[in-house]
C-alpha positions as CSV (number, residue, x, y, z in Angstrom):
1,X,82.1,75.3,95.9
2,X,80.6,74.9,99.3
3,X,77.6,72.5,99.9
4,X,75.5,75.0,100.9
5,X,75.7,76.7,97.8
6,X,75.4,73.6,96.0
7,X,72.5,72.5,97.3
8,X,70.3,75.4,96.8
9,X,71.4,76.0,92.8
10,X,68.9,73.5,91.1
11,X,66.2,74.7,93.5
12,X,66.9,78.0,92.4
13,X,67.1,77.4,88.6
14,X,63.8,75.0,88.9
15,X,61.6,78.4,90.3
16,X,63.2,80.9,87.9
17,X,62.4,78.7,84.9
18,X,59.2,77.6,86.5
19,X,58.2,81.8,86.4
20,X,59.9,82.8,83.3
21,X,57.1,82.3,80.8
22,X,54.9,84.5,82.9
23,X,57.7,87.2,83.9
24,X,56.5,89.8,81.6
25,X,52.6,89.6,82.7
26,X,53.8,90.3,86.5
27,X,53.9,92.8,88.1
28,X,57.5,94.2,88.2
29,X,58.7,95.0,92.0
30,X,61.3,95.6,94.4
31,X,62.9,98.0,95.9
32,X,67.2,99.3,96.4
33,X,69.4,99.6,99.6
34,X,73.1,101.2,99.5
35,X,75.9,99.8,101.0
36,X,78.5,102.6,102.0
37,X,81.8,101.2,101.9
38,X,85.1,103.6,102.2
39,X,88.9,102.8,101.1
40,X,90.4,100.4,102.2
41,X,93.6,100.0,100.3
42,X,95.9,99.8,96.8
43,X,97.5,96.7,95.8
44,X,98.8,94.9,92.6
45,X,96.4,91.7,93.6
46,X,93.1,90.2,92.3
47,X,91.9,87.2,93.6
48,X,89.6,86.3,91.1
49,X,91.6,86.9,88.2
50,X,95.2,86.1,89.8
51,X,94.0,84.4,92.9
52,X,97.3,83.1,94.8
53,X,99.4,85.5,92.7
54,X,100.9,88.7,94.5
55,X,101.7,91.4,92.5
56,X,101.1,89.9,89.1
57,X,97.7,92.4,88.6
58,X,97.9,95.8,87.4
59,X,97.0,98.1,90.8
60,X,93.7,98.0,92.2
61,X,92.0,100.1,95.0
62,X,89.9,98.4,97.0
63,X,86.7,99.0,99.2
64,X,84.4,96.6,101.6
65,X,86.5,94.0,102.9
66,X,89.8,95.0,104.8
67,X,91.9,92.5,104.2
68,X,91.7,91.5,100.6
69,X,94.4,90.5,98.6
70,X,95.9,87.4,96.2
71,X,95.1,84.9,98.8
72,X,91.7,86.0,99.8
73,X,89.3,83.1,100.0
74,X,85.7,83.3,101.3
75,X,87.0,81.5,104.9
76,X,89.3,84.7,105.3
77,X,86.9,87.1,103.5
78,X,84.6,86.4,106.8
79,X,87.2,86.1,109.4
80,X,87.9,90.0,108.2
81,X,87.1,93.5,108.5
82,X,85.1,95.9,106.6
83,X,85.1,99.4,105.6
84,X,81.3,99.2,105.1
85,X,78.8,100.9,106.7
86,X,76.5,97.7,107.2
87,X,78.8,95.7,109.2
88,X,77.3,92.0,108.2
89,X,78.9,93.3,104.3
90,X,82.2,92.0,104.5
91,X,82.2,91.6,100.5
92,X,85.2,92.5,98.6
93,X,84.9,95.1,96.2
94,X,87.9,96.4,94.1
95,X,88.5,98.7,90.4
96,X,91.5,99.8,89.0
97,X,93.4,102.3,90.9
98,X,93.2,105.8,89.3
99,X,96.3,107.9,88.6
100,X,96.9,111.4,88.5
101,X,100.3,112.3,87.1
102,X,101.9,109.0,87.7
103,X,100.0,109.6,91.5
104,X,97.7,107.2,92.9
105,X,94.1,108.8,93.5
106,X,92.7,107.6,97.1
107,X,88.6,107.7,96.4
108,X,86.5,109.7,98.6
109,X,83.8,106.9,98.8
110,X,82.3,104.1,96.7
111,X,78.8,103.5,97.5
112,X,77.5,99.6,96.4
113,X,73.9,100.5,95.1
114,X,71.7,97.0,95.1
115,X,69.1,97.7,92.6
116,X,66.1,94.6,93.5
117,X,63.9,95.3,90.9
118,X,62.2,92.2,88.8
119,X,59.6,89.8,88.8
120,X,58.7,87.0,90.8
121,X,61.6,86.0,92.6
122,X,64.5,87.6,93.7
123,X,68.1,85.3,94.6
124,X,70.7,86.6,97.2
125,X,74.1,86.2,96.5
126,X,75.4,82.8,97.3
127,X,78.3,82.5,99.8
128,X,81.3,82.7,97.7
129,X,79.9,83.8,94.5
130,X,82.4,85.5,92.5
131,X,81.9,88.1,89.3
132,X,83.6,90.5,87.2
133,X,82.1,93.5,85.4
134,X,83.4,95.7,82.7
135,X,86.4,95.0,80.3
136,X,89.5,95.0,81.5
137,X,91.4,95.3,77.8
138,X,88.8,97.7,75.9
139,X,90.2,100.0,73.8
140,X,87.2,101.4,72.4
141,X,84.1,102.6,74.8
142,X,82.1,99.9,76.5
143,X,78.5,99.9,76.5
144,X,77.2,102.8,78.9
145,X,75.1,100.3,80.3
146,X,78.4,98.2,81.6
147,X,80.4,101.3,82.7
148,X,80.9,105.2,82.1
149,X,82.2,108.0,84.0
150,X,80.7,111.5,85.0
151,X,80.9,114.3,87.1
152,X,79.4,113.6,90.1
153,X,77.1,115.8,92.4
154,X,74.5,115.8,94.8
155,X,70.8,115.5,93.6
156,X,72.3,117.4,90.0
157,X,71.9,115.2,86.7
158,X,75.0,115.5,85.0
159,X,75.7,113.5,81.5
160,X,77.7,110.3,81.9
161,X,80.3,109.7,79.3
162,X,82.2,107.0,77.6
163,X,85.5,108.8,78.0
164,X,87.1,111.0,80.9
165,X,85.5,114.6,81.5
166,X,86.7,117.6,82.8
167,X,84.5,118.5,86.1
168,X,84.1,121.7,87.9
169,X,81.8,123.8,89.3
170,X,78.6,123.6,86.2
171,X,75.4,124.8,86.2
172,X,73.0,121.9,86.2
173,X,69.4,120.7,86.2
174,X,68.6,119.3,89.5
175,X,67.5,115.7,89.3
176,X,63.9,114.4,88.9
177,X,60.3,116.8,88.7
178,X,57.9,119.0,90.8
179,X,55.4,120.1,91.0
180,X,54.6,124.6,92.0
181,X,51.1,123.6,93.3
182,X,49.2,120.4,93.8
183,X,46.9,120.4,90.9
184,X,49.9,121.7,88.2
185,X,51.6,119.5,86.0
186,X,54.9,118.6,86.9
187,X,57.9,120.4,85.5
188,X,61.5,119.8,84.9
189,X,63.5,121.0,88.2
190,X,65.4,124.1,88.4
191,X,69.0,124.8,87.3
192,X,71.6,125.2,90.2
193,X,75.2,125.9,90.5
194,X,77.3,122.7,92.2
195,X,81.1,121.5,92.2
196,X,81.8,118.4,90.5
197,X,84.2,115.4,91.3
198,X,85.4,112.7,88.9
199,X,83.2,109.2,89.0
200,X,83.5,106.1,87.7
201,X,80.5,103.6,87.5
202,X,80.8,100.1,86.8
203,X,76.9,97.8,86.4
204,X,77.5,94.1,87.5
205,X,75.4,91.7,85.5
206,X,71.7,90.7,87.0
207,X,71.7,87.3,85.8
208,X,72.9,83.7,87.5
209,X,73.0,81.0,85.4
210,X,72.6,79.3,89.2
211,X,74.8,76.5,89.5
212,X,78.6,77.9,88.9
213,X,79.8,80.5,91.9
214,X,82.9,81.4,89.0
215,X,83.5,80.7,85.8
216,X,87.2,80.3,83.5
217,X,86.8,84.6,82.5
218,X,85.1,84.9,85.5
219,X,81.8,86.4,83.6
220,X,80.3,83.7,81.0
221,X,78.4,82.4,84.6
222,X,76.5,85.9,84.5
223,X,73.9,87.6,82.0
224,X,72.8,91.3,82.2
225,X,68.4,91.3,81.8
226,X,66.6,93.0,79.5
227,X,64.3,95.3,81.2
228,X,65.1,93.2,84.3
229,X,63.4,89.4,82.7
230,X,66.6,87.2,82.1
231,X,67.6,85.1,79.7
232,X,66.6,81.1,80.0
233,X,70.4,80.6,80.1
234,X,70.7,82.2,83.1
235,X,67.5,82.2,84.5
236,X,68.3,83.0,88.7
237,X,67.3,86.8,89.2
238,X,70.2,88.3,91.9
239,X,70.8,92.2,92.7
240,X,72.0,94.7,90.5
241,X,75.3,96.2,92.1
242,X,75.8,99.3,90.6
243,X,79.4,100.7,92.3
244,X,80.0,104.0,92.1
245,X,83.2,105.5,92.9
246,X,84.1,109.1,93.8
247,X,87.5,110.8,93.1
248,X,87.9,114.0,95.5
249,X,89.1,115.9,92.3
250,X,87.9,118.2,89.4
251,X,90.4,118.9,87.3
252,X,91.3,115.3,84.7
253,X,94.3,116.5,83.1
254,X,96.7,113.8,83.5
255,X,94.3,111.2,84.4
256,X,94.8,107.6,83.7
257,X,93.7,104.1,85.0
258,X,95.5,101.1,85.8
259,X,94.5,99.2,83.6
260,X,95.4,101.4,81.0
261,X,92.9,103.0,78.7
262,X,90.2,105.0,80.1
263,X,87.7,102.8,78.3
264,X,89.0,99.8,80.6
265,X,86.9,100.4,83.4
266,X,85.7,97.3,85.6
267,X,85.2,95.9,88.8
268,X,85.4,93.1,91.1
269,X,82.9,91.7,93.3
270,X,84.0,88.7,95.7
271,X,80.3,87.9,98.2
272,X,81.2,87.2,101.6
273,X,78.4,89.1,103.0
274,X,76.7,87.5,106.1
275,X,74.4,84.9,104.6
276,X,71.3,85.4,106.7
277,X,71.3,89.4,106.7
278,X,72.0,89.7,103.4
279,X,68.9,86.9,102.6
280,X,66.6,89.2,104.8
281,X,67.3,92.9,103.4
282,X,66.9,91.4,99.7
283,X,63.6,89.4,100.6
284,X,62.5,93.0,102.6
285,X,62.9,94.9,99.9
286,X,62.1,92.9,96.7
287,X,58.6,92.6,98.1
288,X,58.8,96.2,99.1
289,X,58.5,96.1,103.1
290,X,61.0,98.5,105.0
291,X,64.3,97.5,104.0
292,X,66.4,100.0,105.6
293,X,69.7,97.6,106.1
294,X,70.2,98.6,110.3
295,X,67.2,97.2,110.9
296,X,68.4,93.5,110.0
């Protein structure tokens, strides 16, 4: 654990317990930024799981960080490139690779979705900070709000799903309301026609217990909040990630993951973000001034 991040734990534990009691009488705030990050490459490696261990992991795809792999630390996380589109995120970001007929599946994107929504206070990442989300050994579906799969498409709601679906072209509800004249109640959108592509989305937890950057299963450190107020054992509010990954294909026949059933979906986060940019977009948008990451 570095010093820095040391330091800065009991503070942070001290003003989340100092606000929990009141938590639910705030007002709940904050705002979201995306960071774009493309594919970077397969590998059998995990460094939180199998750190110093090449080839010992079942195959993971990863996104963000360009040189991850068994021996990834934090030191050569930063001296590294990334895939993302906000340069000062150098994070590591990996799932199980997806096969197609014994094929590996090269993703079309995976977009990092920071959700900042909470009250009172809201904690970057500290430097080094580690997590795992989703089971990697389920055999049975995972709650949906952990991980599921849909059919992903532009601005169309589509229903996620605990198991693999077939996509395509659908007919669809676009998502959200409007509203046919200023004064009229709003309605549900139209329907509209759209091509689908296989996605898998994997929720990190929201919760630090703010003082361990890991933990022995690598998830006992983290808590997921209940409509975003966390528990008192892990009282330190960080983002949400929410990673979403898109497969360029339709049709599932054949379809498997790496880590072998389709309920096994998870995913690997590994902070090595740039400390100071990454402190200023999350204190931008928590208290919801213009957070647009290329300004910072």
């Amino acid at each position: 654990m570095r010093v820095r991040a040391a330091a800065v734990a009991t503070v942070l534990v001290a003003l989340a317990l100092g606000g929990a009691s009141s938590a639910t009488s705030a007002k709940l705030h904050g705002n979201n930024f995306f960071s774009n990050c493309r594919f970077s490459h397969f590998a059998p490696d995990d460094p939180i799981v199998h750190p110093r261990m090449a080839g010992m992991s079942h195959p993971h795809t990863f996104f963000g960080n360009t040189t991850t792999n068994a021996y990834s630390t934090l030191e050569s996380l930063e001296r590294g490139g990334t895939t993302c589109a906000i340069k000062a995120d150098k994070a590591a970001y990996w799932a199980p690779t997806l096969f197609q007929n014994g094929k590996e599946i090269r993703p079309e994107k995976a977009q990092a979705y920071y959700v900042l929504r909470g009250y009172g206070q809201m904690n970057p990442f500290p430097a080094g900070f580690k997590m795992v989300a989703g089971n990697a050994h389920a055999s049975s579906p995972q709650p949906l709000r952990v991980t599921y799969w849909d059919c992903g498409a532009s601005a169309v709601r589509i229903r996620i799903s605990s198991t693999i679906p077939r996509c395509g072209v659908v007919r669809a509800r676009m998502r959200g309301v409007f509203k046919p004249c200023p004064t009229c109640k709003s309605r549900p959108l139209p329907m509209r026609t759209a091509r689908t592509f296989l996605e898998l989305h994997v929720d990190f937890p929201d919760c630090w217990d703010g003082r361990h950057l890991d933990s022995p299963d690598h998830t006992s450190h983290m808590a997921y909040s209940t409509d975003y107020v966390c528990p008192s054992s892990h009282p330190v509010k960080v983002p949400l990630i929410r990673l979403n990954i898109r497969y360029p294909i339709s049709d599932t026949a054949g379809v498997s993951l790496a880590s072998g059933s389709q309920f096994s979906g998870h995913a690997d986060f590994f902070n090595a973000w740039d400390e100071r940019t990454l402190a200023r977009i999350v204190n931008a948008c928590f208290h919801d001034r213009p957070c647009d990451p290329k300004r910072f």
